[in-house]
DRENDO-1510 file (C-alpha; in Angstrom, 1 decimal, always signed):
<recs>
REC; n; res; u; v; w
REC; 1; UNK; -11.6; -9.6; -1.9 .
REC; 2; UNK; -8.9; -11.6; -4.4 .
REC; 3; UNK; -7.0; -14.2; -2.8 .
REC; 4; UNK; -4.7; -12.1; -0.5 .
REC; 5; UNK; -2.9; -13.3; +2.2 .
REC; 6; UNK; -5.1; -11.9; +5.3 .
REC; 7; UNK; -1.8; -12.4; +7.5 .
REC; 8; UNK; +0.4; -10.5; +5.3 .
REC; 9; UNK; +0.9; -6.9; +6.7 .
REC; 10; UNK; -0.1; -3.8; +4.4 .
REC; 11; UNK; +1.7; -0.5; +4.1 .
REC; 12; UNK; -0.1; +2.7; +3.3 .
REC; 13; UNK; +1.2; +4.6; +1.6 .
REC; 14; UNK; -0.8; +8.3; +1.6 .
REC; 15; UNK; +1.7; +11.0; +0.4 .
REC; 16; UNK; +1.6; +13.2; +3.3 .
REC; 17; UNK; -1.9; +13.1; +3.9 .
REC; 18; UNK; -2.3; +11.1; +7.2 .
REC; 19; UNK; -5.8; +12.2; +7.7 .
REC; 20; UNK; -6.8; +9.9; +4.9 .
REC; 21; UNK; -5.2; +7.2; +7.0 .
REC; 22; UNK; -8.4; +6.2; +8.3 .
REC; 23; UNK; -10.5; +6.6; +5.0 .
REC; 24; UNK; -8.3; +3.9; +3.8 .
REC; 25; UNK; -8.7; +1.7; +6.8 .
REC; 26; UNK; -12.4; +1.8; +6.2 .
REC; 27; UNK; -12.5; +1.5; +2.5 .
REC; 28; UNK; -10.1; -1.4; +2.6 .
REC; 29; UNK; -11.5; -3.0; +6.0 .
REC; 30; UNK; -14.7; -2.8; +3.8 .
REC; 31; UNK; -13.3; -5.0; +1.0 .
REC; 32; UNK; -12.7; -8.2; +3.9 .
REC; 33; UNK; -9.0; -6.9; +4.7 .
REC; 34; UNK; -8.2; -7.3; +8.2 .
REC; 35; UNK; -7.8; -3.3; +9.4 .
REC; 36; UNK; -5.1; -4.4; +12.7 .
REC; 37; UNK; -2.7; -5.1; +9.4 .
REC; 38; UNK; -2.9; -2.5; +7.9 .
REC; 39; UNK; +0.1; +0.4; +8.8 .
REC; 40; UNK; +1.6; +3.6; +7.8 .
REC; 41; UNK; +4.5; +3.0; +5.5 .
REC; 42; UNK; +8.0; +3.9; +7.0 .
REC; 43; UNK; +10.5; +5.6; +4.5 .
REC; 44; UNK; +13.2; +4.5; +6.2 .
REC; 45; UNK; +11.8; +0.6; +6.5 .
REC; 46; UNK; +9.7; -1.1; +3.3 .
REC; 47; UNK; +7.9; -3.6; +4.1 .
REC; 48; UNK; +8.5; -7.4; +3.8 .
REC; 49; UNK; +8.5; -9.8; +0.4 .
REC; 50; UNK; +5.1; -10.8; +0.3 .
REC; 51; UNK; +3.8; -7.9; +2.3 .
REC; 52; UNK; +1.0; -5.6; +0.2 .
REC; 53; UNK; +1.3; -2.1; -0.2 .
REC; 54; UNK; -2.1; +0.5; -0.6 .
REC; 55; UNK; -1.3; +3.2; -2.1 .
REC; 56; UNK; -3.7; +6.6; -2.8 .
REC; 57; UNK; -3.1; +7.6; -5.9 .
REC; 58; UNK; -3.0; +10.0; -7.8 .
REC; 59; UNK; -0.7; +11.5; -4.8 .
REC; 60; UNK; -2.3; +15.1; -4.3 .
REC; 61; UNK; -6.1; +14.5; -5.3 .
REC; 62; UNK; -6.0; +11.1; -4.7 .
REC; 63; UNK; -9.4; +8.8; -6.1 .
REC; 64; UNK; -8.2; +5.5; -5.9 .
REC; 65; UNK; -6.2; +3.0; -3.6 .
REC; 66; UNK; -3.5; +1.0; -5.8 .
REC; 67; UNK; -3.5; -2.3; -4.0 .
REC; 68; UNK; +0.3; -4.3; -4.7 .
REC; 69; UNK; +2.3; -7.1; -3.3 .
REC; 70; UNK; +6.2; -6.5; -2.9 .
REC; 71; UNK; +7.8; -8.8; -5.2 .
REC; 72; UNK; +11.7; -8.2; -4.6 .
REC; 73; UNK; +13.8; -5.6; -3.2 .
REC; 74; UNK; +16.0; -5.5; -6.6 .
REC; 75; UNK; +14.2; -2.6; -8.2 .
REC; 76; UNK; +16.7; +0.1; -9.8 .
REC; 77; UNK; +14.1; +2.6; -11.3 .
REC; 78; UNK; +13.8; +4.6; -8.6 .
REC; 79; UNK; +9.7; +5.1; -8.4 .
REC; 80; UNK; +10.1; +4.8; -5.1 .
REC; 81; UNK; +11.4; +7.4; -2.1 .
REC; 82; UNK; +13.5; +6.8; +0.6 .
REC; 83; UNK; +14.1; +2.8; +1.6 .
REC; 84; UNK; +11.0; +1.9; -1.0 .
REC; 85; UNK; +13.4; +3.1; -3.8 .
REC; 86; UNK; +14.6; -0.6; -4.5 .
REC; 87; UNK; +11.1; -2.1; -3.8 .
REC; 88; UNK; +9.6; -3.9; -6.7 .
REC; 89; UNK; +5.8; -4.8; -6.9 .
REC; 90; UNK; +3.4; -6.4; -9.0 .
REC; 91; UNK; -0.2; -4.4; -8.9 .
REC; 92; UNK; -3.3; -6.7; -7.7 .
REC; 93; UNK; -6.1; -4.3; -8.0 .
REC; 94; UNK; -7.4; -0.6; -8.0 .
REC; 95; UNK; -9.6; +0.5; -5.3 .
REC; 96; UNK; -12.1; +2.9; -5.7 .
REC; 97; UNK; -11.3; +5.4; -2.2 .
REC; 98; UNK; -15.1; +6.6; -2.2 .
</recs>
């Protein structure tokens, strides 16, 4: 694992597909990230600046977990849904999910 903050809460973010909640918890757990961390992400409630985000990606046949840090909340191209619209983050690493 890169020099992550192990304290930092991550939000996962799986399009839908909860079942593959626990895949990522396993992949990333695998990696040295502490798994109590790591969360569903909330559209109504991003996460924190600092906090990381996991993403699957791409969103329906998902192969890989996008692993970002939330940089600012000042974001205006809309890549986001819901309350993660204004979120802006800085990519750390891509994650094989198998």
């Amino acid at each position: 694992m890169s020099n992550y903050d192990a304290e930092k809460n991550v939000h996962v973010i799986v399009h839908g597909q909860k079942q593959l909640f626990e895949t990522v918890k396993s992949r990333l757990g695998e990696i040295g990230m502490k798994t109590e961390k790591l969360v569903l992400a909330d559209m109504n409630k991003p996460g924190n600046e600092g906090d990381l985000v996991a993403m699957l990606w791409p969103p329906m046949a998902p192969t890989e977990i996008v692993l970002s840090q939330i940089i600012d909340f000042n974001g205006t191209n809309g890549r986001g849904m819901g309350a993660w619209a204004t979120v802006n983050q800085k990519e750390l690493q891509r994650i094989p999910l198998n």
